[in-house]
N, C-alpha and C positions, 0 to 999 in steps of 0.2 A: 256612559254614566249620566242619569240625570240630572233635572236641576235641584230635586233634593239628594242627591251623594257628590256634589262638590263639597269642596273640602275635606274630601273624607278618604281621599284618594289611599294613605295609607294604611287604611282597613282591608285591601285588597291584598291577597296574597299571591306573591310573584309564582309561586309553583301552579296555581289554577289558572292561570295562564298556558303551560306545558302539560299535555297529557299526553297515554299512550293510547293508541289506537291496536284494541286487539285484535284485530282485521288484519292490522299487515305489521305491530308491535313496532311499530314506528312513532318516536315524537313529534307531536303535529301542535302548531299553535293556535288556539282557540280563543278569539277575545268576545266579550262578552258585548252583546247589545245593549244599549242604554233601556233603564227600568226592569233590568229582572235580577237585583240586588234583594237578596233573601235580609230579612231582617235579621239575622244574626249579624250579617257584618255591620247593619247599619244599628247595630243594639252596641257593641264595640264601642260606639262614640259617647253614649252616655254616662261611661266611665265608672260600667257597672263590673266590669270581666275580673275574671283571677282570683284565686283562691284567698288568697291575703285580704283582698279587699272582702268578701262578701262575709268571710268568719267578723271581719272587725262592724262590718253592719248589725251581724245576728247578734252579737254582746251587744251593739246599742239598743237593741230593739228587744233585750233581754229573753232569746234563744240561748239554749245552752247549744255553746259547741259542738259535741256529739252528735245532741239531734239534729241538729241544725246540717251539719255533714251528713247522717242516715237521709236526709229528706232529699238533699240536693244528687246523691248518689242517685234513689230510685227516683225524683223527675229523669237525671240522665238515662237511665234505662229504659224509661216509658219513652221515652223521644228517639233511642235508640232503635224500639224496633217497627218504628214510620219506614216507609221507602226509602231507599236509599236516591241521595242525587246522581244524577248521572253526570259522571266526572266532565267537570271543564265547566258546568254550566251551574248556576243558582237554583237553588229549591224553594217549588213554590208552596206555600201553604196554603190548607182547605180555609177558604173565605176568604181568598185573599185578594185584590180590586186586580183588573184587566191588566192592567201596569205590574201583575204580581208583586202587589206591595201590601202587605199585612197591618192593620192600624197596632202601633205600641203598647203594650197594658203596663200601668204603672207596676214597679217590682221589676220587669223581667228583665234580663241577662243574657247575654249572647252563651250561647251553647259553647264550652269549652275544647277544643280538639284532643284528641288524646293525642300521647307522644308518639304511637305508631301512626296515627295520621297526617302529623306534623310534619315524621320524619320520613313518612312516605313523598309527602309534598317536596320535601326539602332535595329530595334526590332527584324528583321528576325536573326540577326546576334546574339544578345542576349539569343531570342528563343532558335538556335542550341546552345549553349554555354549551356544556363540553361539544355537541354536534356541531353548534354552529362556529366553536372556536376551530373545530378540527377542518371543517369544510374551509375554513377561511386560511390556514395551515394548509393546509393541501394547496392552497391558490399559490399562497404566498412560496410557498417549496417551490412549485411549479415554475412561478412566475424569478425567483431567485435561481435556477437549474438553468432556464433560459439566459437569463443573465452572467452565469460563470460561463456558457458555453459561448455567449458572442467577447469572453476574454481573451479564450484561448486562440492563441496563432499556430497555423501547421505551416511546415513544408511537406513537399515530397519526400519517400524515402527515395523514388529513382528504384526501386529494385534491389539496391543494399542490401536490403536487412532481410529474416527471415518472413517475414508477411506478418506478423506479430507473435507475442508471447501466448506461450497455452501452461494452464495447470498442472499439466500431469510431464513438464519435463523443466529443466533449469533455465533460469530468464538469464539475459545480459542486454543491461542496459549503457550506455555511451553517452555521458556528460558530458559536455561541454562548455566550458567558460569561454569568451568572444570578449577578445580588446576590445571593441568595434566604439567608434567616438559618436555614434550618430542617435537620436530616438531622444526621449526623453528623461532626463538623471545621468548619459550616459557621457555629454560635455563636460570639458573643462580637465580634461585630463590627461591633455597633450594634443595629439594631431587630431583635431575633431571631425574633419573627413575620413577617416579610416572606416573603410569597410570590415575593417577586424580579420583577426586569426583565431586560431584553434590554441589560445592562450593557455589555457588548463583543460585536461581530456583526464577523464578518469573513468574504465571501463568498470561496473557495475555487475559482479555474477553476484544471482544468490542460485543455490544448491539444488536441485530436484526434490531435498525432502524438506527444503526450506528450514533448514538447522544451523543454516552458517551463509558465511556470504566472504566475497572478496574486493575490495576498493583497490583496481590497479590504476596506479597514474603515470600516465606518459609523458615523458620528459617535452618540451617544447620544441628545442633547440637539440633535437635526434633528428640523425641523416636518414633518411629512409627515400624511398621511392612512392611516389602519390600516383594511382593509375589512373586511366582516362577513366573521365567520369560523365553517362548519362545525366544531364542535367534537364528538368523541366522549367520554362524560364515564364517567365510571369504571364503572360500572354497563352498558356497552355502548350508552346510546343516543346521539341525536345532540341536540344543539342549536347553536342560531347565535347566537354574542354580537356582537351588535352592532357597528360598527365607530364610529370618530371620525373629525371633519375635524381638520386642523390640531392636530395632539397631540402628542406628543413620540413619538422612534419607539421608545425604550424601553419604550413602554405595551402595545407589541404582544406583550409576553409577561408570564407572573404577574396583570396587573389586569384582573379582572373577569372570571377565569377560563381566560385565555387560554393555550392552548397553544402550544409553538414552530410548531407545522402552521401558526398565524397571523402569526408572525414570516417566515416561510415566505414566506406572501403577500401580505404587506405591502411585502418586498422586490422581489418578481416585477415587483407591479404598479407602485413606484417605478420598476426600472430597466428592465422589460422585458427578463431574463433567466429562462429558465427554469432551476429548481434540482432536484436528484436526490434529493438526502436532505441530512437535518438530525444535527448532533450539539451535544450541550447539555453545557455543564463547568460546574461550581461551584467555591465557593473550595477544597474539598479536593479536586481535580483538579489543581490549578496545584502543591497543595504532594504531591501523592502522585507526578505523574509527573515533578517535577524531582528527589525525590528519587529516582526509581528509574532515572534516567540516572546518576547518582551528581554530580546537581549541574550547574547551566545558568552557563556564563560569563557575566558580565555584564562591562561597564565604565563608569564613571562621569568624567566631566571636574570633576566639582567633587564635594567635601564635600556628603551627604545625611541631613539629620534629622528626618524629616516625624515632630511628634505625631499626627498621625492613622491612619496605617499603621500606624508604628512603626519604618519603616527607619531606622536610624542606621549608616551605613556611610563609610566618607571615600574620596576622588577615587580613583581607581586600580581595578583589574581583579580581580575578586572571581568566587569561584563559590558560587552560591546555590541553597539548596535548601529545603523545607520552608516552614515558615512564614517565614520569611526572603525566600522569592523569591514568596509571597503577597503580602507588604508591599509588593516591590518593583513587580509590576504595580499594586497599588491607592495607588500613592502620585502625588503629581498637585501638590498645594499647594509644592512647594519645588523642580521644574522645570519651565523657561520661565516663561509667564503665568500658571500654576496651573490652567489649566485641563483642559477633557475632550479638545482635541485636542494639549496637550504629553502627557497619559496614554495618548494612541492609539500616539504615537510611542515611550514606555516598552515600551508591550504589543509592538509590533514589534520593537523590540528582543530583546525577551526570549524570542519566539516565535522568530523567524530562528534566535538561538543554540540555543534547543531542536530546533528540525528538525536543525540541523546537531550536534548532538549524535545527534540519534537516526539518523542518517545514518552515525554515523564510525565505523571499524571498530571502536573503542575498544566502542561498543556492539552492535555488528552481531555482533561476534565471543563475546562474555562470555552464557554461556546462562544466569548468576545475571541479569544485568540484563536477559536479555531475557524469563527466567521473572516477574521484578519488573513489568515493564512491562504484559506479559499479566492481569497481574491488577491494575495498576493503571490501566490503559486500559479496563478490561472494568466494574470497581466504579465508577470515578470520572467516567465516559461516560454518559449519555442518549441513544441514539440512537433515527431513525423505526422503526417496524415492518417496514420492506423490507431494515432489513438487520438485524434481530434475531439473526443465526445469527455464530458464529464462524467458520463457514467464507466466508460472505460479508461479513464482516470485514475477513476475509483477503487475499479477492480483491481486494474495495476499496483495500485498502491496498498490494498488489501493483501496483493502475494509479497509486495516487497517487503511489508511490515512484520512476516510472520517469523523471522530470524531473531534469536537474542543478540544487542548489541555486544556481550564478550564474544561471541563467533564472528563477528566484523573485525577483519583484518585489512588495513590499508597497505601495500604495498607500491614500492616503485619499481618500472622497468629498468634491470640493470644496465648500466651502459660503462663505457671508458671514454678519455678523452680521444677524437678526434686526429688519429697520427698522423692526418694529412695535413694537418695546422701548425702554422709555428706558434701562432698567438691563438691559445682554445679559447675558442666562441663555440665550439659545437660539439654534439658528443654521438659515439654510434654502439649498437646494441653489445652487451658483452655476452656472446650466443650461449657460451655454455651456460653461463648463468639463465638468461634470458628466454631458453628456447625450454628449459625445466619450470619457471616458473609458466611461460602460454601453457606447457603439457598440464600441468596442475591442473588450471584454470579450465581446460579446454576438456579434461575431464571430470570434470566437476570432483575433482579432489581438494577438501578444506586445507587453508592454512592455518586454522585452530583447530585444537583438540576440542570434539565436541561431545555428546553425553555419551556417558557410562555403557549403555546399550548399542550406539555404535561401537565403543571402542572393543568392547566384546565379541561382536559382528566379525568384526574387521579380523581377529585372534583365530575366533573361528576357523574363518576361511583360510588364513593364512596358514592352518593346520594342513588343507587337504594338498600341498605342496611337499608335507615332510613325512616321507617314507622312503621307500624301497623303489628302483626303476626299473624297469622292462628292458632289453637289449631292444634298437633301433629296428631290427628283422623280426621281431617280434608283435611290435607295434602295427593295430589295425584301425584304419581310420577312413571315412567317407567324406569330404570334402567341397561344402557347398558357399557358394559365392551369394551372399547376403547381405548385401548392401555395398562392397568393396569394387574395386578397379575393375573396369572390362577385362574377363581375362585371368584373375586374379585365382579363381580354381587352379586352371592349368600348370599356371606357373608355380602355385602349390604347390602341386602337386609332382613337378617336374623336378622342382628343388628336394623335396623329400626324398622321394626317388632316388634322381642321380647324385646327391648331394652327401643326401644321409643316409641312407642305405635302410631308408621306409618302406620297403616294397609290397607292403601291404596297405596300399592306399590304392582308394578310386576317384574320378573326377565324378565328381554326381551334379555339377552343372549348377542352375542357377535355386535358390533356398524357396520353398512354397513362401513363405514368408521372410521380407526382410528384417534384421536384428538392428539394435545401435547401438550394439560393441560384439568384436568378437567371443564366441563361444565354444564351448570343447562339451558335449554332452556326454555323459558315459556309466557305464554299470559297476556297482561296488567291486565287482572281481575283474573291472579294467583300470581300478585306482592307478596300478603300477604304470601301466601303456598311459592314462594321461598325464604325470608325473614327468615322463619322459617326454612325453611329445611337447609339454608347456614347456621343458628345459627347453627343445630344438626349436621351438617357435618364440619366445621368448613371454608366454604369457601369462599373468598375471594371475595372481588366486582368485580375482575377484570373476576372470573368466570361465572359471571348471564349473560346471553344472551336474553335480555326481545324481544319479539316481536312483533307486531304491534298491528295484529290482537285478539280480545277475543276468551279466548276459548268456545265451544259449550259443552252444555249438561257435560257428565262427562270424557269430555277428561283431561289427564294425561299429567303433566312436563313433559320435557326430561334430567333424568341426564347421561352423560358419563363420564365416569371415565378414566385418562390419565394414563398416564406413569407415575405421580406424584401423583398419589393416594398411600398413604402407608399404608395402612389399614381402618377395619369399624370402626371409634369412634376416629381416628387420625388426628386433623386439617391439610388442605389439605395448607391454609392458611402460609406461611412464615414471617417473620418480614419485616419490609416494612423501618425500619433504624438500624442501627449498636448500640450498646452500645457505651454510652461514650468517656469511654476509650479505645479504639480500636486504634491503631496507625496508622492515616493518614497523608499521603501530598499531593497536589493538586500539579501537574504538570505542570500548566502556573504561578505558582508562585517562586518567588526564596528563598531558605531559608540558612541560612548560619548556616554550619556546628561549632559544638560546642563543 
């Protein structure tokens, strides 16, 4: 600007600054060199512009209106069809001095912009604004992504786990809560050296069609057997700490070195579920991500004042946060029996109302608590090495979130007290119960009823079981080994044979492809032979694969045998609902602790 357009600075419009280049239609900023200020903008100053003002002249000056308006329209139109300026830059006028600067004529008026010029400006001007805000957003993400990622802590998994989660089959995930006295937030709460246990373990499936999910929580203080565990130790090598028979299953993390990798597979080999990855929380995880929901509902049916926590809250519906809802999980001596499975039943509590908090829009919507969370999920989390990245964080959390919370069912692993105790301290698995709820689990069968269209599904299938059956010499079948036991054809097919008087089977050896669950294929007019042969194998509706076509002459079923085949004469077949008494809670519901 020169030294005649100081002061005048806000006669410049911020959009002629931002133009497009239609060379590459990119916003590009363009500032003006001093002296080539068109005298329109410096006509602006004379306090001649806008319609209001120039009618209230022409009445002084005794113009009528009208004309006055006809006259100033056609100057606008003569002046309209001059050259156009070429965007970003000032128009010079014929006769106008080196400095393109035009001398003033008394009367005249800065040239009025129309509203589609204005509003053209207005957007150019915005344009660059938004580019450089988004350019500066990008940094800022970028430079925020780096940041969550140097929060997160991994271990190893050791080998454990399945290598990670994939989309297109059912995840299980393995929580972990750790006494552990050491780190920061986690003093002051007894023995402050403690490397910690496997305090709270709750195993995490959700489903393959992601419609439902299961929260199993294992008891503490269950006798189980912890196997030897590859361990990688800080230093990058490996060693193996020893395992225990008969130990408590909280030993399988913190004593003797042991990493979650061995909580890991201590559980695998308990329930015969394979797990994907591991995440570990300490006492200030419980208090950093309830407070950064802005507080977890709880409710109480009766007056709570455990000395040992420190909860002192009375009967009624409360929202807890911080060291408050720390208490509230670790408190155990003043509901129910005092003991570690009335604290299983607090912890699910307290967990269902958390998910359902992190679920409601209240937080889904608020980018303060969902900036809070990202950093208190990220500091206050342990996870294995296969998901160390925040982008795959992400992902993980995108499949785990795709479940409605009434499909979240919390269970606990059944057990009985301890008969080798006179004074119960400890409790060991009660199989029957115990070995139907892993099967559930382990085939990804829901402990809630879920939509409509499953349950249809399920009706369906359950039909192609109800008819007519074939005599056992009747029945013709080919027998392929598809993912199951070395071997697992033969003896098939050995047991059919001499067993059941099948004798129209063959061993057809190993499957072009392997399955992951058994299968029975067959033709609408061998309904009756697979009818039969699921009675003699013991297998499930969900395994019959009917197909369209009949079979010709003496063609043969197809059975393959999965990975879940356990033997010949062994129902392949799992329970399809939990016993009774089995301890559940449904996660969209609220129950108040007692």
């Amino acid at each position: 600007m020169d030294a005649q357009g100081r002061g005048q600075a806000d006669d410049i419009d911020p959009a002629d600054q931002w133009v497009m280049n239609p060379e590459t239609g990119n916003y590009e900023l363009r500032l003006n060199q001093s002296g080539t200020q068109s005298t329109a903008s410096r006509a602006s100053a004379s306090g001649a512009s806008g319609p209001g003002r120039s009618a209230r002249n022409d009445a002084r000056n005794g113009v009528p209106q009208a004309t006055a308006t006809r006259s100033r329209t056609e100057a606008r139109r003569s002046r309209d069809t001059q050259a156009p300026e070429v965007p970003g830059q000032r128009s010079r006028r014929a006769g106008g001095s080196a400095g393109g600067r035009v001398p003033q004529q008394a009367g005249s008026r800065r040239k009025r912009k129309s509203a589609k010029s204005r509003k053209k400006k207005v957007l150019l001007w915005t344009g660059g604004t938004l580019a450089l805000l988004m350019a500066a957003t990008a940094t800022a993400g970028y430079l925020y992504y780096e940041h969550l990622n140097a929060n997160i802590t991994s271990i190893a998994d050791d080998g454990a786990g399945t290598g990670g989660f994939s989309k297109d089959r059912a995840i299980n995930i393995l929580v972990i809560g750790t006494d552990k006295r050491t780190g920061d937030g986690n003093k002051g709460y007894g023995d402050n050296d403690s490397p910690g246990h496997a305090d709270t373990t709750v195993l995490l499936h959700v489903s393959k069609d992601r419609t439902n999910a299961t929260a199993m929580s294992i008891p503490r203080d269950l006798i189980t057997d912890v196997p030897d565990c590859p361990t990688t130790q800080e230093d990058g090598s490996q060693k193996v700490i020893p395992g225990e028979r008969n130990t408590r299953f909280n030993t399988s993390l913190g004593q003797s070195g042991r990493t979650p990798s061995c909580t890991m597979r201590t559980v695998t080999e308990m329930t015969g579920i394979p797990i994907d990855h591991f995440m570990v929380a300490d006492f200030n995880a419980v208090k950093t991500l309830s407070s950064a929901v802005g507080g977890v509902p709880i409710c109480l049916a009766k007056d709570i004042k455990d000395p040992k926590s420190h909860l002192d809250l009375p009967a009624g519906e409360h929202t807890i946060e911080g060291e408050e809802a720390l208490a509230f999980v670790r408190t155990r001596y003043t509901v129910g029996f005092g003991g570690d499975l009335d604290r299983i039943k607090i912890q699910q509590q307290f967990l269902s109302a958390l998910m359902r908090k992190l679920k409601s829009n209240d937080t889904l919507t608020s980018p303060t608590k969902l900036v809070k969370l990202a950093e208190a999920g990220t500091k206050a989390l342990t996870v294995d090495s296969k998901i160390n990245d925040i982008m795959k964080l992400r992902d993980l959390g995108l499949e785990l979130g795709k479940f409605d919370m009434k499909n979240l069912t919390f269970a606990t692993v059944p057990v009985v007290d301890n008969p080798a105790e006179k004074v119960k301290a400890t409790v060991v698995l009660d199989t029957a119960k115990s070995d139907a709820l892993f099967s559930m689990v382990k085939n990804d069968i829901s402990l809630t009823e879920v939509e409509q269209e499953k349950k249809e599904a399920k009706a369906k299938q359950a039909q192609l079981l109800k008819g007519e059956r074939a005599e056992a010499s009747e029945v013709r079948v080919d027998v392929f080994n598809g993912g199951g036991p070395t071997g697992s054809a033969q003896k098939t097919l050995d047991w059919l044979q001499n067993s059941e008087g099948v004798l129209k089977s063959t061993n057809k050896g190993n499957a072009p492809a392997e399955v992951a669950k058994t299968q029975l294929e067959y033709a609408p007019n061998q309904a009756d032979q697979a009818r039969k042969l699921a009675d003699l194998m013991g297998l499930p509706a969900a395994a019959l694969k009917p197909g369209t076509e009949d079979a010709e002459g003496l063609e043969a079923m197809t059975l393959t045998l999965g990975p879940d085949f356990q033997g010949a004469g062994v129902p392949i077949s799992g329970p399809a609902k939990l016993p009774k008494d089995v301890s559940q809670v449904q996660a969209d519901k609220q129950v108040c602790a007692k």
